[in-house]
N, C-alpha and C positions, 0 to 999 in steps of 0.2 A: 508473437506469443512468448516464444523463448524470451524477447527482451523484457517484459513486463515480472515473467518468473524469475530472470534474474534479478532485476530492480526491486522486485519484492524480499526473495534471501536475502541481499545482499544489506538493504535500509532493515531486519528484521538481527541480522549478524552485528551491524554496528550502529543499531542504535542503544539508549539506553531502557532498560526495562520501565514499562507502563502500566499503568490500570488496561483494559480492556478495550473499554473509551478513547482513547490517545492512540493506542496504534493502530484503530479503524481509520481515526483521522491523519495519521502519520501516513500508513500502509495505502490510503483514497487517494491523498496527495500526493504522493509516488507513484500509483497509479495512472492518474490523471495526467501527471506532467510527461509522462512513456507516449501516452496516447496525443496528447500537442505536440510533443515535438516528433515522434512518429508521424502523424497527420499533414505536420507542416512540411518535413523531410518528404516527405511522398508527390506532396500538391508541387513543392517547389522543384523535384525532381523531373515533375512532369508540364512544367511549363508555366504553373498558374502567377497570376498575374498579382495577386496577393497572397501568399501563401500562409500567411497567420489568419488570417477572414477563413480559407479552407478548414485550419486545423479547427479553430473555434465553431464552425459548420460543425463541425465533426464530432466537438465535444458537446455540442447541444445536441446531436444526435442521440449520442450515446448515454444522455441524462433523459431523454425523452423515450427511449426505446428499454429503460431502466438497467442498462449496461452498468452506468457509475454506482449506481445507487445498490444495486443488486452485489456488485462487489463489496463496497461499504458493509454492507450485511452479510457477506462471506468471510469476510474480514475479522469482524468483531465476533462472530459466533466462532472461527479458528483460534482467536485469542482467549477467547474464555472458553472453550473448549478442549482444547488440546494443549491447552496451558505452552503456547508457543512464545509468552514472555515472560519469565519470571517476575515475580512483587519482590521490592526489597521487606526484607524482615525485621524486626528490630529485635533485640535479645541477643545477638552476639556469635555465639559460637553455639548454643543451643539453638536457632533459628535454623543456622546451619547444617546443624546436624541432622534435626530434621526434614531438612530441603534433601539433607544426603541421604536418606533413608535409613540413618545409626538408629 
């Protein structure tokens, strides 16, 4: 869990600002790829015999059990809610200002 929370600050720190839409799917896909290779590190740690078939087990689990999908929606309602990625502005140094609360 700690890896997924960091992977999300961290693609949320340096990405570039989005509509709402874009960093569900940015923020899903970052997600998701924590969770495959997570899955696959685990299966292969523990012996399996293909450990990409495990992790991909794992991520159809977690589409089926609405793990991914329910993040997806956690995601985008954080984005447009808590306004966790600024829109660029256009107007200059007045768009500015009012981003800065002048």
């Amino acid at each position: 869990m700690l890896g997924v929370a960091l992977t999300l600050l961290l693609t949320r720190r340096f990405a570039d600002p989005a509509p709402a839409w874009r960093i569900a799917l940015i923020d899903g896909g970052a997600y998701l790829l924590v969770l495959l290779l997570w899955a696959g590190l685990s299966a292969w740690w523990s012996g399996a015999a293909v450990p990409v078939d495990d992790a991909f087990a794992v991520a159809g689990f977690a589409m089926l059990h609405l793990q991914l999908p329910s993040a997806w929606l956690l995601s985008f309602w954080r984005a447009h809610h808590l306004q966790a990625a600024p829109l660029h502005h256009s107007g200059g140094e007045a768009a500015t200002a009012r981003a800065a609360g002048r």
